[in-house]
TORTORLUM-901103 format. One line per 5 residues: number of its first residue (from 1); their letters; for each residue x, y, z of N, C-alpha, C. Coordinates in Angstrom, 3 decimals, padded with zeros to 6 digits. Layout:
# residues N
NUM) A) X/Y/Z/X/Y/Z/X/Y/Z  ...;
END
This chain:
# residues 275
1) XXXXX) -061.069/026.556/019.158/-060.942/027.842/018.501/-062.329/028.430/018.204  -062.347/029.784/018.713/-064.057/029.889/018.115/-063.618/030.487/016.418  -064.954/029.500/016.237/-065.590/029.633/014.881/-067.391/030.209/014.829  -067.958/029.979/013.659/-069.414/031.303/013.568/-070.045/030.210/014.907  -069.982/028.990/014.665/-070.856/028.224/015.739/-070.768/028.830/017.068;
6) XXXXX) -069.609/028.829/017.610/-068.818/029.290/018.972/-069.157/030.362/018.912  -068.937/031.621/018.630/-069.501/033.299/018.694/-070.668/033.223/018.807  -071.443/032.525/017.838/-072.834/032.824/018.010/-073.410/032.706/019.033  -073.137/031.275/019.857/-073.435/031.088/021.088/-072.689/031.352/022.360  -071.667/031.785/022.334/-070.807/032.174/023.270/-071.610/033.882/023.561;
11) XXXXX) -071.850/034.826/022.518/-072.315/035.582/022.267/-073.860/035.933/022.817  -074.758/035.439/022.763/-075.834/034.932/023.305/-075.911/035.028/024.345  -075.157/033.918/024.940/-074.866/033.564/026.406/-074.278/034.903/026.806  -073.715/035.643/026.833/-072.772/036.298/027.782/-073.933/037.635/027.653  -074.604/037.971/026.836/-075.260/038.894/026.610/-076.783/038.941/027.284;
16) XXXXX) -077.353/037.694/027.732/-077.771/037.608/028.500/-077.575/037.772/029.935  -076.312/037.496/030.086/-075.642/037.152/031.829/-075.101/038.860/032.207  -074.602/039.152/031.021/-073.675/040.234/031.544/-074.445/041.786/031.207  -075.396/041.901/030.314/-076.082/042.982/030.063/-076.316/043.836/031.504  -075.834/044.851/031.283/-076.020/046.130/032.849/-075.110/045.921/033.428;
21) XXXXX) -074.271/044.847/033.753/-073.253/045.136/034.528/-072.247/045.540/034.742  -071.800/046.587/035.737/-070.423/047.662/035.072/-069.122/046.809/036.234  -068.158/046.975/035.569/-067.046/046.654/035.352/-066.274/047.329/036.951  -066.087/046.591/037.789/-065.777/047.292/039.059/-063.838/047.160/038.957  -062.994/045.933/038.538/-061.991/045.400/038.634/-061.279/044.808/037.596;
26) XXXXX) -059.734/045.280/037.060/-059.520/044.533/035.883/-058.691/044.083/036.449  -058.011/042.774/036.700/-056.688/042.286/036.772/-056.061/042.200/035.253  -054.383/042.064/035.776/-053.582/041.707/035.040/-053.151/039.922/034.577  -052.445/040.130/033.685/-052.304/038.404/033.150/-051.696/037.736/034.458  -051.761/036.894/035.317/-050.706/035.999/036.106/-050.229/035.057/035.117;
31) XXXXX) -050.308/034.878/033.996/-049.442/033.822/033.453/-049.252/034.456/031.998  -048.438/035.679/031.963/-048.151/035.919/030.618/-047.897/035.013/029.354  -048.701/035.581/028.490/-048.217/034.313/027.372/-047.877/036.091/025.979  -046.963/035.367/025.427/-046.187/035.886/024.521/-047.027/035.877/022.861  -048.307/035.084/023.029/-049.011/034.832/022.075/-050.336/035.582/022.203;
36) XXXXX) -050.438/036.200/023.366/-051.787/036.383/023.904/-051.660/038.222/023.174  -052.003/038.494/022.349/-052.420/039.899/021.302/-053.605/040.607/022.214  -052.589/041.949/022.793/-053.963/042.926/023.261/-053.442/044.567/022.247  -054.522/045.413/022.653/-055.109/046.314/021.481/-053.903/047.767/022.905  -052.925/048.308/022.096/-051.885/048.601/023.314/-051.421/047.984/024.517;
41) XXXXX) -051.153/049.067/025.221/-050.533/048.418/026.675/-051.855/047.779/027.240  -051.820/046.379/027.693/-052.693/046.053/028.300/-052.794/046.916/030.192  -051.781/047.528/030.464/-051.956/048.069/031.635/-052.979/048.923/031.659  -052.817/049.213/030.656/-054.047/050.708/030.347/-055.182/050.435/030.593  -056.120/049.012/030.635/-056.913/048.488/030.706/-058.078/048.737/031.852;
46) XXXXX) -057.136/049.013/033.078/-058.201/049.525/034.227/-058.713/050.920/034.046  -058.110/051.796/033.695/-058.177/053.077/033.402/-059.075/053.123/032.446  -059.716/051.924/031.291/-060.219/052.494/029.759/-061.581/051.621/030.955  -061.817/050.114/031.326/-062.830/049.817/031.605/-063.268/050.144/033.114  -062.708/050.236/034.337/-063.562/050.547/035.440/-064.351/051.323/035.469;
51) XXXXX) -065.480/051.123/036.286/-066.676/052.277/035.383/-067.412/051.900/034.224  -067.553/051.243/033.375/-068.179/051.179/032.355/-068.878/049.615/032.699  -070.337/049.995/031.864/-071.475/048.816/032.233/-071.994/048.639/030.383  -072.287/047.395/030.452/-072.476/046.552/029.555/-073.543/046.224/028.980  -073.216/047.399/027.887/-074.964/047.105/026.978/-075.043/046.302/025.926;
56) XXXXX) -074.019/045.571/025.762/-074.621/044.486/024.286/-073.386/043.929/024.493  -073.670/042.741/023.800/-072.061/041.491/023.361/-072.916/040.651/021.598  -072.097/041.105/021.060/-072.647/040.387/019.584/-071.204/039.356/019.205  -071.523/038.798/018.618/-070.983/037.214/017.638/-070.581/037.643/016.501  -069.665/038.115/015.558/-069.565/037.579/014.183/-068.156/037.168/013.749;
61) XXXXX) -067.877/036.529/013.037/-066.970/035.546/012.211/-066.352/034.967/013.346  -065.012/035.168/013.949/-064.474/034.840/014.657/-063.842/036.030/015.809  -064.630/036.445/015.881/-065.330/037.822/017.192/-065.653/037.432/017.761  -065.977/038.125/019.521/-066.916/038.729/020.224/-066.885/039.777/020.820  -067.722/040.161/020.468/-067.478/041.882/020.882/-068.379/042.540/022.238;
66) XXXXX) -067.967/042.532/023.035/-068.629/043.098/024.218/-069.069/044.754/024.450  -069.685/045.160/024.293/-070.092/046.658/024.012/-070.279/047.408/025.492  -069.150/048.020/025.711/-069.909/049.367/026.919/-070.288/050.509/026.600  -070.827/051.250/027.719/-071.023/052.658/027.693/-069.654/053.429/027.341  -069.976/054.697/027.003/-068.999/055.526/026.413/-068.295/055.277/025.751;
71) XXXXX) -068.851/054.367/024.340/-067.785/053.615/023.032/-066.883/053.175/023.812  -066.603/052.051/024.385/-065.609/051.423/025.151/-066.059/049.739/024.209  -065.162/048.965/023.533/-065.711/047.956/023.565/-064.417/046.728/024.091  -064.986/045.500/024.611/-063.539/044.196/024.455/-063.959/043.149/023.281  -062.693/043.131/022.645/-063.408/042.157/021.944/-061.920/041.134/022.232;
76) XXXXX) -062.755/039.884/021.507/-062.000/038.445/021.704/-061.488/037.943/020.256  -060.547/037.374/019.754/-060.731/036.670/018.765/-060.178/035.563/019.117  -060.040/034.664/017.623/-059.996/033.268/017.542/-059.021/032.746/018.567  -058.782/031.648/019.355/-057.531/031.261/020.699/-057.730/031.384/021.584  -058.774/032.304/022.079/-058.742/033.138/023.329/-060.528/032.211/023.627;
81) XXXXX) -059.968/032.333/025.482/-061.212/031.774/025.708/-062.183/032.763/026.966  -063.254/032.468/026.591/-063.637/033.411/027.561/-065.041/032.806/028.833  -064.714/033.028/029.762/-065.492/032.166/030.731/-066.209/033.136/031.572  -067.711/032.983/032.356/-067.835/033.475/033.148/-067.637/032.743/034.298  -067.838/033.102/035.929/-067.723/032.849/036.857/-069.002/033.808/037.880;
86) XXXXX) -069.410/032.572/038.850/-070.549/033.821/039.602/-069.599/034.105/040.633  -069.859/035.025/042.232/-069.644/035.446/042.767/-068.852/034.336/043.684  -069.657/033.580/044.027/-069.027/032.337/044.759/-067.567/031.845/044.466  -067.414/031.927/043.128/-066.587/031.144/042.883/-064.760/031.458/042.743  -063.611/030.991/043.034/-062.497/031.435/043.367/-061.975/032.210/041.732;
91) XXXXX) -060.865/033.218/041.650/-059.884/033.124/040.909/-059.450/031.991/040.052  -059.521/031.821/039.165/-058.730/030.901/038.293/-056.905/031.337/038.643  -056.111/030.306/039.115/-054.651/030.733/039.375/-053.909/031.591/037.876  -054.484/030.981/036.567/-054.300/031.797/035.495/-054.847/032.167/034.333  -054.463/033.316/034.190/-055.393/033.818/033.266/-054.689/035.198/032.524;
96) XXXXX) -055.077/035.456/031.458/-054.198/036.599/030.630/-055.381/037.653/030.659  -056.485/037.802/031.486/-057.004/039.087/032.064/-058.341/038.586/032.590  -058.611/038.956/033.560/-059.882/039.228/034.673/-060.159/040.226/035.371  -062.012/040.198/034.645/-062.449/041.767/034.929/-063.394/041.077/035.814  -063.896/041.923/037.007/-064.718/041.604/037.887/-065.630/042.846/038.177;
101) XXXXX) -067.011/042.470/038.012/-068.125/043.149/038.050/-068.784/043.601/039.573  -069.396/044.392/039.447/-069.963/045.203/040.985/-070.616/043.977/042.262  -071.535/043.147/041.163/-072.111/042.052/042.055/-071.101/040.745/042.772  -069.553/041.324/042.128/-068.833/040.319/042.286/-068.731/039.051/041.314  -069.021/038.810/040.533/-069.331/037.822/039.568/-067.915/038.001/038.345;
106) XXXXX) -067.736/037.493/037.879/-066.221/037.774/036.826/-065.909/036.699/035.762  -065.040/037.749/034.649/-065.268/036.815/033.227/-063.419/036.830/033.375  -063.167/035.455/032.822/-061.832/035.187/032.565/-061.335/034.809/031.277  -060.225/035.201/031.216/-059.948/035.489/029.460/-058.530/034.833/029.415  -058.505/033.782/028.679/-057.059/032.570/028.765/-057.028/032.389/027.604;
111) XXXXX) -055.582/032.127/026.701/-055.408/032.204/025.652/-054.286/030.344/025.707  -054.916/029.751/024.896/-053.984/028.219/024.656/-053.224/028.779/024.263  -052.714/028.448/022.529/-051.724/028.277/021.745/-051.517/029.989/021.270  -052.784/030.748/020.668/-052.554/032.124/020.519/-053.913/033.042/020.913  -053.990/034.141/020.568/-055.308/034.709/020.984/-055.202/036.072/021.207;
116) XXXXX) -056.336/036.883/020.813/-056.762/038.238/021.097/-057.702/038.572/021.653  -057.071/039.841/022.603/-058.086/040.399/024.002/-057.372/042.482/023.581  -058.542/042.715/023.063/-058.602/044.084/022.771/-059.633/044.756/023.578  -058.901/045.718/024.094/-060.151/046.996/024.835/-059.842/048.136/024.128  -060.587/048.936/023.825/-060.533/050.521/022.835/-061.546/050.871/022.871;
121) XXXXX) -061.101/052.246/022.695/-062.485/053.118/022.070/-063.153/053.460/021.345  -063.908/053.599/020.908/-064.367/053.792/019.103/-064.131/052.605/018.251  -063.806/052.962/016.899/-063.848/051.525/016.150/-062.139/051.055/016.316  -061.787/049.769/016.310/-060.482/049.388/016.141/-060.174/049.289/014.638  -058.941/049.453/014.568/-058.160/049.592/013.307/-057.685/047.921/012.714;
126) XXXXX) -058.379/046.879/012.497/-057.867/045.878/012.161/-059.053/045.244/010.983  -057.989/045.011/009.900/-058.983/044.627/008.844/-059.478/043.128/008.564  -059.128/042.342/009.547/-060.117/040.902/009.804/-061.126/041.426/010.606  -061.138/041.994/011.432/-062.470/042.545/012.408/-063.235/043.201/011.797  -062.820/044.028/010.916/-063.768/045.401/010.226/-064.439/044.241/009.037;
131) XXXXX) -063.404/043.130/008.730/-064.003/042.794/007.383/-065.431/041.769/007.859  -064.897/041.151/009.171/-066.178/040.389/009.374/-066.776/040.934/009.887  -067.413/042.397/010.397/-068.506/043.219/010.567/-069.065/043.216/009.443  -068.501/043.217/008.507/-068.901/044.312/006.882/-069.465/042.771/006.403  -069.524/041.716/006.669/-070.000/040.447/005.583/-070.886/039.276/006.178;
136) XXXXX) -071.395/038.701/005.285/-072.818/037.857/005.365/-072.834/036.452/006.188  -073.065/036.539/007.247/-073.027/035.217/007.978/-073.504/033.967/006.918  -073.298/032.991/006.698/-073.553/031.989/006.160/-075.326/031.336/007.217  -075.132/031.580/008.076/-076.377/031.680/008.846/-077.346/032.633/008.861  -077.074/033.457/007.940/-078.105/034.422/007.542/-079.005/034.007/006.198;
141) XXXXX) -079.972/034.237/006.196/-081.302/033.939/004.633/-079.906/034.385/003.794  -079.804/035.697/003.832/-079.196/036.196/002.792/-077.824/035.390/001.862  -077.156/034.953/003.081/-075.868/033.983/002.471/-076.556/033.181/001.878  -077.295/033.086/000.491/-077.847/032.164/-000.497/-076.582/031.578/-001.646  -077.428/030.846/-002.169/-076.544/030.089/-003.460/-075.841/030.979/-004.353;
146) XXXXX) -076.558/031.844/-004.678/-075.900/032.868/-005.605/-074.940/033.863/-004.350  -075.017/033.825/-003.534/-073.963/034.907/-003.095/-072.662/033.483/-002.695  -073.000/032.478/-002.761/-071.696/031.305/-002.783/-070.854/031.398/-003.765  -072.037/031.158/-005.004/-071.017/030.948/-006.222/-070.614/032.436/-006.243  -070.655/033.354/-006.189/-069.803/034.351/-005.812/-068.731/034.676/-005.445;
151) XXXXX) -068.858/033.851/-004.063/-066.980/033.162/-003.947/-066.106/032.865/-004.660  -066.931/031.590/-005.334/-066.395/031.163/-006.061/-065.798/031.656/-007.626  -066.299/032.736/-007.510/-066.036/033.367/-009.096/-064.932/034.508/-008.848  -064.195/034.542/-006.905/-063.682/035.654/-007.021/-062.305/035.629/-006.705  -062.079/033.779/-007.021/-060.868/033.277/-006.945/-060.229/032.839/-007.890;
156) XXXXX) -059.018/032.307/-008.143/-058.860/031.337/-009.447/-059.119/030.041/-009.287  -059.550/029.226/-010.195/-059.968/028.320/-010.050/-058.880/026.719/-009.930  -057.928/027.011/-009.294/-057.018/025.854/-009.668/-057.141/025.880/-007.697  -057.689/026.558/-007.542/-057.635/026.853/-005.968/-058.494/025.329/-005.370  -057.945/024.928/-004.065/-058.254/023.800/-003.216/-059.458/024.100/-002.391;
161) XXXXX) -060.576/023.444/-001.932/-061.966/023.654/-001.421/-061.509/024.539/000.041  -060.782/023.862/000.565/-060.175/023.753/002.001/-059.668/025.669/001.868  -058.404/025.554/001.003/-058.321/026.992/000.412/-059.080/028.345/000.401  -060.233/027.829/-000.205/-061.193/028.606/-000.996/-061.948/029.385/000.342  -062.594/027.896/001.388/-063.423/028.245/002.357/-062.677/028.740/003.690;
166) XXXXX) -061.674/027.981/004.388/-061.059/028.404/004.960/-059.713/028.987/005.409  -059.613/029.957/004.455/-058.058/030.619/004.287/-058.973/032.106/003.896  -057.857/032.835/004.213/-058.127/034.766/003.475/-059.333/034.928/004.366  -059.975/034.473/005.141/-061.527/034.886/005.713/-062.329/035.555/004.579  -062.510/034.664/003.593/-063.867/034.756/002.709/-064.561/034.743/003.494;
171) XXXXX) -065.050/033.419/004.655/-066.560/033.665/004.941/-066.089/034.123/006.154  -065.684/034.807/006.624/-065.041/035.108/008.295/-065.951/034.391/009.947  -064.896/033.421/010.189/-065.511/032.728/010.991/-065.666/031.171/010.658  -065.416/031.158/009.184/-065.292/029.452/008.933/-064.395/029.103/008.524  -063.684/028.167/009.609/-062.285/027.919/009.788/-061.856/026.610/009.907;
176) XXXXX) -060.608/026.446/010.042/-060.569/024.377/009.541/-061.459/023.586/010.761  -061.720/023.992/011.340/-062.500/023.307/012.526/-063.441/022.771/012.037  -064.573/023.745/011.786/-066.029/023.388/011.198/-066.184/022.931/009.981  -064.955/023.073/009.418/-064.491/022.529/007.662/-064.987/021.356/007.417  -064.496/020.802/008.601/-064.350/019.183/008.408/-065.516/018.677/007.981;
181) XXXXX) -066.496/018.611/008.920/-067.529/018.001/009.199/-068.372/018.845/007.568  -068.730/020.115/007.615/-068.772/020.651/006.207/-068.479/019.823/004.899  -067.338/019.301/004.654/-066.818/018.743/003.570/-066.886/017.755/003.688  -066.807/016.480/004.966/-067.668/015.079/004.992/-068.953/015.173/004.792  -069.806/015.782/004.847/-071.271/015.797/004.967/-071.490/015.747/003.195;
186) XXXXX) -070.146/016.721/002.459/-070.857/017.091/001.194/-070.189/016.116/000.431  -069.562/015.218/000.855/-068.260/014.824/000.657/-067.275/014.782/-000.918  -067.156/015.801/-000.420/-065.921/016.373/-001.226/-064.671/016.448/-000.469  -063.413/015.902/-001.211/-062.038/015.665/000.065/-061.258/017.722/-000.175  -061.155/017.167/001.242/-060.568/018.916/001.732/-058.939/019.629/000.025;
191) XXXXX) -059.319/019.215/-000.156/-057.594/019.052/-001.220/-058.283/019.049/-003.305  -059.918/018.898/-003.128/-059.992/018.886/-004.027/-060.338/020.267/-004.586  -060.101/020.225/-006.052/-059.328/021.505/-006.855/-060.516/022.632/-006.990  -061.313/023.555/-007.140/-062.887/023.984/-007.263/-063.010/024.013/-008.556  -062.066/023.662/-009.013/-062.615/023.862/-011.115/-063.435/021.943/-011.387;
196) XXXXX) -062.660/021.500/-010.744/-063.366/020.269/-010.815/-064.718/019.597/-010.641  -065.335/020.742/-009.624/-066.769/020.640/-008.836/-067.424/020.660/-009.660  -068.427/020.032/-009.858/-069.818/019.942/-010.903/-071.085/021.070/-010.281  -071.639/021.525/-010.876/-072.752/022.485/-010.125/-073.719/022.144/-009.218  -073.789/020.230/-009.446/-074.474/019.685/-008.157/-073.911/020.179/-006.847;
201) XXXXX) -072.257/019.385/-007.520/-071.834/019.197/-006.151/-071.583/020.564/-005.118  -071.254/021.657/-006.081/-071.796/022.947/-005.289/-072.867/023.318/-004.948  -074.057/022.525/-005.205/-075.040/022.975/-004.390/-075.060/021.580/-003.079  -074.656/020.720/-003.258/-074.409/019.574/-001.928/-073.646/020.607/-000.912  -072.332/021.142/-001.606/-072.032/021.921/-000.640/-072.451/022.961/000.324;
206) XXXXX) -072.688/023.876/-000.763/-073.841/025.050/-000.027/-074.612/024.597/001.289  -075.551/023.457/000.442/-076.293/023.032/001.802/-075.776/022.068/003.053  -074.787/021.426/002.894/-074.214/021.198/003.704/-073.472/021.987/004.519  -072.290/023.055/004.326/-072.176/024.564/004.643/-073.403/025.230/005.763  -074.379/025.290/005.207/-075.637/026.090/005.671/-075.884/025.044/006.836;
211) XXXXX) -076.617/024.025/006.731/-077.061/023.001/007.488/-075.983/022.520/008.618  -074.796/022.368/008.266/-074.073/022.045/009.655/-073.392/022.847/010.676  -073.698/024.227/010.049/-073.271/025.392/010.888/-074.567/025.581/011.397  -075.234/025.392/011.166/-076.904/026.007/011.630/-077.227/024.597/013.087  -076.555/023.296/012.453/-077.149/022.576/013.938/-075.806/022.286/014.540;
216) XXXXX) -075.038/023.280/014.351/-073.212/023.240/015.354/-074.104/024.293/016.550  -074.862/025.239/015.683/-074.449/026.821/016.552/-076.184/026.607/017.073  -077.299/025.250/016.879/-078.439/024.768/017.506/-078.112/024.010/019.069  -077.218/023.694/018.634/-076.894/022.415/019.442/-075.406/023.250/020.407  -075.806/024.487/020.718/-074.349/024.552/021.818/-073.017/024.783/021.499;
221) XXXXX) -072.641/024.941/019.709/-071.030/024.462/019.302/-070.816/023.158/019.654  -069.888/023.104/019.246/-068.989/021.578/019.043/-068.563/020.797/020.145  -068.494/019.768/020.291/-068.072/019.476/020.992/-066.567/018.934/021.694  -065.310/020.175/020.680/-064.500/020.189/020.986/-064.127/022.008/021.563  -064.937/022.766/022.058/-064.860/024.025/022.431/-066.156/023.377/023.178;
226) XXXXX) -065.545/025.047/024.114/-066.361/025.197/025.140/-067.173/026.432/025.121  -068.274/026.564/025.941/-069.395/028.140/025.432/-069.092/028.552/026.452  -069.506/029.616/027.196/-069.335/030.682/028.208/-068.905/030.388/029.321  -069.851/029.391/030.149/-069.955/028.457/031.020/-069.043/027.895/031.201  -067.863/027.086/030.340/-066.663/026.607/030.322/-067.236/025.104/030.093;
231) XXXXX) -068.382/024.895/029.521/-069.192/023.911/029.264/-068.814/023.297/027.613  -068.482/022.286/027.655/-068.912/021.817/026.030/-069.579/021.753/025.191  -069.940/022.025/023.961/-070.779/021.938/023.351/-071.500/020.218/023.192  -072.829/020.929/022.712/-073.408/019.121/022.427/-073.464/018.976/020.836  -072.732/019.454/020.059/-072.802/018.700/018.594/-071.604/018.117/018.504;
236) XXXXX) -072.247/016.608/018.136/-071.068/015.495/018.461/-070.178/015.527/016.693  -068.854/016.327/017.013/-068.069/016.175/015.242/-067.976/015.083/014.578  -068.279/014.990/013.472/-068.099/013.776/012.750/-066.732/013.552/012.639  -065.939/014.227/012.181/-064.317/014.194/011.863/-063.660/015.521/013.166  -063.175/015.614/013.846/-062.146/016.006/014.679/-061.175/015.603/015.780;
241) XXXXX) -060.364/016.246/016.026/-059.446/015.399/017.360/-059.892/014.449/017.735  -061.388/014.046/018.151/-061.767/013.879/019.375/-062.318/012.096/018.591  -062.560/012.217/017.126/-062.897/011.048/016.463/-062.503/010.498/015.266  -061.304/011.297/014.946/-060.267/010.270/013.662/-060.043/009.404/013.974  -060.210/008.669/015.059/-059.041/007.349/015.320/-060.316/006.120/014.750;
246) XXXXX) -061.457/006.943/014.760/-062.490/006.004/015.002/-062.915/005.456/013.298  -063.546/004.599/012.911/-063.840/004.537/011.815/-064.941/005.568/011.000  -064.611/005.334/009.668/-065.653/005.989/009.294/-067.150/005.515/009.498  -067.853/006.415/009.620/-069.176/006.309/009.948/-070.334/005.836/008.661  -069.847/005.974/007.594/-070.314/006.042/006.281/-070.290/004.620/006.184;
251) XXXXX) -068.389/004.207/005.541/-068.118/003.296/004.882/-067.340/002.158/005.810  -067.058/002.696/007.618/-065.960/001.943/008.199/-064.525/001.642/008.147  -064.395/002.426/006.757/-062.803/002.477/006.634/-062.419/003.711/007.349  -060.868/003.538/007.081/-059.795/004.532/008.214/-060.048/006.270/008.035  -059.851/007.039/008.887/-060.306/008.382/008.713/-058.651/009.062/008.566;
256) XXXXX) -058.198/009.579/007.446/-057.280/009.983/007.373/-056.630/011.133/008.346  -055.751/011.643/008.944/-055.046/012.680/009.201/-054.099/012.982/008.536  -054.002/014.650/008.087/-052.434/014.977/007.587/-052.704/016.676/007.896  -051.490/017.110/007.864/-050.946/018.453/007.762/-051.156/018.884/006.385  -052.369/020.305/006.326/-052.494/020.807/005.054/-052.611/022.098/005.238;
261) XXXXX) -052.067/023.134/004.572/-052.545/024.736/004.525/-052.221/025.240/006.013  -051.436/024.916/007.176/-051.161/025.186/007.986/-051.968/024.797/008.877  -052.688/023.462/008.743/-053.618/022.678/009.968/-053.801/021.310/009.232  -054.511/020.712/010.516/-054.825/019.028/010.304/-056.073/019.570/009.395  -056.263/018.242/008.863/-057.291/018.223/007.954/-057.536/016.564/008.387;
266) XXXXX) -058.559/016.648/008.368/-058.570/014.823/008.756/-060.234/014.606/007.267  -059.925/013.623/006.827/-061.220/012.694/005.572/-061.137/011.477/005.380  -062.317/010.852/005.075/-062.315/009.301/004.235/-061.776/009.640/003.014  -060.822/008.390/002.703/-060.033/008.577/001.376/-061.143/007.952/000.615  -062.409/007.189/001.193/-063.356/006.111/000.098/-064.616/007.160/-000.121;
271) XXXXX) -064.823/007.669/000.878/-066.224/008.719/000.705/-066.062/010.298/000.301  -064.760/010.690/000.527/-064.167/011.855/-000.088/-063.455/011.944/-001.048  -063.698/011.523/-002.026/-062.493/010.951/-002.904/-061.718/012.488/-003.562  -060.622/012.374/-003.586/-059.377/013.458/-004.405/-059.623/013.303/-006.301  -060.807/013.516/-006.431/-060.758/013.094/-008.105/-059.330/014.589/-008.800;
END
């Protein structure tokens, strides 16, 4: 799922590769998915992009926003994956839209479980998109300590960490994915209450927060997503799919899994403790 790590560098990447190049071909989905969210009729799509060339692609929360000429923009959100391809290389058999560029070269846009692929003109009307334009990357100077506890003062306090950070898009873009590793690092367990936190331990957090999004989105994203390329990331997760089964790294005891807030949450019950 992209999260700030994934945009940032997915973002990057494509903005390098794809800057100037106009848009010769849009295909349609060959494998409709019923989950896959576009911005109207996606038919409309050849008509809004052929013709239009590509002056910017920016990253924020759980965005990417590809910028053309004549206020035309696509953007992506969280589910949706987006790949390039050079000239050489075949069709993917599926895909829920492929646009192909003058030099021949083409980006493919596949959605797993859910996902959004919007083309429009001017600004779009959706208030997770508008809200994470309008707010402070946690990777920015500015996302400091005092604009944290901020957060924290703008909830009630019986509220769960897990809650707090990744639910409502407070910080837009940090989502149970990057949670994990976040809340092992500070270790505080995903379930504990925020009235309980001591002012240390909100500043353990903070900097843990800051610091493991900063060497997720150093290091390529995660290494359970993929960046542009269709490549993996190289930051190896401490806690995800890919290493609950394994012991903890800390203490060697078992790494929990359970269903919380509408996702896995995986922690050490000895190094995260539920006070």
């Amino acid at each position: 799922m992209l999260e700030i790590s994934e945009t940032t560098v997915v973002s990057h990447q494509a903005e390098n590769v794809l800057y100037g190049k106009i848009i010769s071909e849009v295909h349609q989905a060959t494998s409709p998915h019923k989950f896959a969210w576009y911005s109207g009729d996606p038919k409309t799509y050849p008509d809004l992009l052929i013709g239009r060339q590509i002056e910017s692609v920016k990253g924020h929360g759980a965005y990417v926003d590809i910028h053309c000429d004549n206020d035309i923009t696509i953007t992506i959100g969280d589910g949706t994956n987006l790949k390039y391809y050079p000239a050489i290389e075949k069709y993917p058999i599926k895909h829920q839209l492929l646009i192909v560029f003058e030099d021949k070269s083409f980006l493919v846009f596949t959605v797993a479980m859910y996902g959004a692929i919007y083309a429009y003109k001017g600004e779009m009307d959706n208030f997770y998109h508008r809200n994470s334009l309008n707010s402070i990357s946690p990777l920015s100077e500015v996302f400091d300590r005092q604009y944290f506890e901020g957060i924290f003062k703008s909830v009630k306090k019986d509220m769960s960490v897990k809650a707090l950070l990744a639910t409502e898009q407070r910080i837009p873009g940090l989502g149970n994915g990057v949670l994990q590793d976040i809340l092992f690092n500070a270790a505080i367990h995903p379930k504990r209450k925020i009235s309980t936190l001591s002012d240390l331990e909100k500043d353990d957090l903070f900097h843990s927060l800051k610091v493991t999004l900063q060497s997720m989105t150093d290091k390529g994203g995660r290494d359970t997503e993929k960046d542009f390329y269709g490549n993996f990331g190289k930051y190896k997760t401490i806690l995800s799919r890919n290493t609950y089964k394994a012991p903890c790294p800390n203490c060697g005891g078992e790494i929990i899994k359970e269903a919380y807030l509408g996702g896995s949450i995986y922690y050490c019950p000895v190094c995260q403790k539920q006070k």
